[in-house]
C-alpha positions as CSV (number, residue, x, y, z in Angstrom):
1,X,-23.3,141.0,79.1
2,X,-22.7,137.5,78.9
3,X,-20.0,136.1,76.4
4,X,-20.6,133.4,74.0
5,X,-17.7,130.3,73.2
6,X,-15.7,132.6,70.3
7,X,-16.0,135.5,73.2
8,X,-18.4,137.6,71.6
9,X,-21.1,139.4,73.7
10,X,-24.6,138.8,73.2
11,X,-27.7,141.1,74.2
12,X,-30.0,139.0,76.6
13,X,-31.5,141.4,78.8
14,X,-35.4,141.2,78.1
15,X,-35.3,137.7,76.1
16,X,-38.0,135.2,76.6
17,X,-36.1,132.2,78.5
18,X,-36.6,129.6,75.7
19,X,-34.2,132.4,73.7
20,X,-31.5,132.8,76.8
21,X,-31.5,129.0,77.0
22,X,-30.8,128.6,72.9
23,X,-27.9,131.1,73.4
24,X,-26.7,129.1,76.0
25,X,-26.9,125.8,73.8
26,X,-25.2,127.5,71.0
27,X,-22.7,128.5,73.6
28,X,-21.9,124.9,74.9
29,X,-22.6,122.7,71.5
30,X,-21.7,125.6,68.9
31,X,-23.1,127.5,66.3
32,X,-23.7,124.8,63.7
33,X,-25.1,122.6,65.6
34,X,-28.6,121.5,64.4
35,X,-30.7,121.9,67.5
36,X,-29.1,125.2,67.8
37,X,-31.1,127.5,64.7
38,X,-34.4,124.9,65.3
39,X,-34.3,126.4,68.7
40,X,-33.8,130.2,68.1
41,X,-36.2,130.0,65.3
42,X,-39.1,128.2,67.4
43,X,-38.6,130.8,69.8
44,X,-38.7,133.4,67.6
45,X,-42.2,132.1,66.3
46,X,-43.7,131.5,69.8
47,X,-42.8,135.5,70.6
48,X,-45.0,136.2,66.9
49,X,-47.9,134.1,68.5
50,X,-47.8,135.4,71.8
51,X,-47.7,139.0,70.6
52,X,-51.0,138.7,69.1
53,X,-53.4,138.4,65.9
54,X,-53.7,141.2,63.3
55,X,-54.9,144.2,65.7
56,X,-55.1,147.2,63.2
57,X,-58.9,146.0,61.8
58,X,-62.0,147.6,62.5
59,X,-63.6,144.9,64.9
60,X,-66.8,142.9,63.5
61,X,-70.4,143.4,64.8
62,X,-70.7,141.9,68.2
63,X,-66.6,142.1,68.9
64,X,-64.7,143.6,71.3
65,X,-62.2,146.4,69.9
66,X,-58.7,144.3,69.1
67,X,-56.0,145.4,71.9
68,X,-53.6,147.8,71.2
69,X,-50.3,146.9,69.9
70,X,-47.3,147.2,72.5
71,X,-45.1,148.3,69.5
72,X,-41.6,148.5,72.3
73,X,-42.3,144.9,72.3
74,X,-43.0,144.1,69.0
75,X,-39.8,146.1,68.3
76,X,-37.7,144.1,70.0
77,X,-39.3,141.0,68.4
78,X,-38.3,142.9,64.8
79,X,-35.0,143.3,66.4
80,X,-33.7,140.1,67.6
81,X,-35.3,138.4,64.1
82,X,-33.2,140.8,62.4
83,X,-30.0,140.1,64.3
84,X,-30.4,136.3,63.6
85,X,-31.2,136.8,59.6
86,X,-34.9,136.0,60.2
87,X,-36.5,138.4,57.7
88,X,-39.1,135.8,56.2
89,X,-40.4,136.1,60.2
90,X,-40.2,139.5,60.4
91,X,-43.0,139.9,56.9
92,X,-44.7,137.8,58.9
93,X,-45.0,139.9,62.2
94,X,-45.3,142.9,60.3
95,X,-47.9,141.7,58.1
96,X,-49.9,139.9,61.3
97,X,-49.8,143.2,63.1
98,X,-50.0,145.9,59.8
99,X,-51.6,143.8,57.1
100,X,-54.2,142.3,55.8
101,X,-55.3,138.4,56.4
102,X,-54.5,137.9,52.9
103,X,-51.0,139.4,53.2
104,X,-50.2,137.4,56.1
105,X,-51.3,134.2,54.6
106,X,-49.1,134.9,51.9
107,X,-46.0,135.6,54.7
108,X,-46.8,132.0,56.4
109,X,-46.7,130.4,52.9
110,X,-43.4,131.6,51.9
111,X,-42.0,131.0,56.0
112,X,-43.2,127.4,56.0
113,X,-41.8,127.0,52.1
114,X,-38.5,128.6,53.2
115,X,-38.5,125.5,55.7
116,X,-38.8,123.1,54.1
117,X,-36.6,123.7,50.9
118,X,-33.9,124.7,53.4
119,X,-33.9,128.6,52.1
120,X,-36.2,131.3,50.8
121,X,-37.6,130.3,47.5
122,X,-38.1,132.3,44.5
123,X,-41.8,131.9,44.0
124,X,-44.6,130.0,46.0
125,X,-48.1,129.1,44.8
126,X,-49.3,132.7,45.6
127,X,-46.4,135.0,45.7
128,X,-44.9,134.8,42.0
129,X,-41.7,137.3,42.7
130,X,-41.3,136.1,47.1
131,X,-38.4,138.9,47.2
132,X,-39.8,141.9,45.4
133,X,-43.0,140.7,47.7
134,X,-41.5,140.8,50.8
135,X,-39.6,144.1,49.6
136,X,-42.6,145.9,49.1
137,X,-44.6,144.4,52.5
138,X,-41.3,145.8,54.5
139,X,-41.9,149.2,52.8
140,X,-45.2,149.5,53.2
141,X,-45.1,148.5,57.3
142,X,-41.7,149.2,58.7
143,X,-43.1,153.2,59.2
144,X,-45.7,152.3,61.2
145,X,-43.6,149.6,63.5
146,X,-41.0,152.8,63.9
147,X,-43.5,155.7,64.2
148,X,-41.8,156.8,61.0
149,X,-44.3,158.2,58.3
150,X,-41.4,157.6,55.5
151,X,-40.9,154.3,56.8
C-alpha cells in the first residue's frame, strides 16, 4: 500500500493509471492543489464512459442485445467516487446503467451545473428539489448495483 505526503495509505490496486498518476500528483503538489481534484474527477468520468451506455433496455428492432453489465467493475467505480465525495457522479453511473435516458439526462445536468457553480446546486432547469432527486435515484438503484432487493 503506497503512502501519501501526510502518511496515509491509499487503495491503488486495480485503478485506471490516469487515477494512480493523480494520487501521485496529489502526493508531490498536495491536496489543494488545483490540477489535483480536475484530475481525479476527469478520471473518474472517463471510467463512467468506458463502462458503457445504459445496458438494462430492451434492445430496438434491428439491435444487437446491450452487453451485460460487469457490476464488480462498476462497483468499484461506485466505490472510488464515493471515497472522493463524488456522489453527483455516482447518480450519474447509476442512472446510465439502471435508469432511464431521461433520468440520466437529468444526472448530467445537475454534474455539469455542479461544475460550474463550484458545488451542487439546489435546483436546475429540470430537477426542481436536485437533493431529494438524487436521494430518491440512489434508492431506487443502489439494490440492483449490490444485488440487494432492499437496496
Amino acid at each position: 500500500m503506497a503512502k501519501d505526503a501526510k502518511g496515509h495509505g491509499s487503495e491503488k490496486r486495480g485503478t485506471a493509471a490516469n487515477v494512480q498518476q493523480a494520487y501521485k500528483n496529489a502526493a508531490k503538489f498536495g491536496p489543494n492543489h488545483p490540477s489535483v481534484g480536475r484530475s481525479l474527477r476527469a478520471a473518474a468520468k472517463s471510467e463512467l464512459a468506458a463502462l458503457g451506455a445504459h445496458s438494462t433496455g430492451v434492445a430496438a428492432v434491428g439491435q444487437s442485445a446491450p452487453p451485460p453489465i460487469d457490476r464488480a467493475k462498476l462497483n468499484r467505480t461506485y466505490n472510488r467516487n464515493e471515497n472522493n465525495n463524488y456522489h453527483s457522479e455516482n447518480i450519474a453511473l447509476l442512472t446510465k446503467n439502471f435508469g432511464t435516458a431521461d433520468e440520466h439526462a437529468k444526472a448530467q445536468e445537475i454534474v455539469a451545473e455542479r461544475n460550474k457553480q463550484g458545488g451542487l446546486p439546489t435546483s436546475t432547469k429540470n430537477v426542481p428539489d436536485v437533493r431529494g432527486w438524487q436521494y430518491g435515484i440512489h434508492q431506487k438503484y443502489i439494490g440492483q448495483l449490490t444485488g440487494n432487493a432492499n437496496g
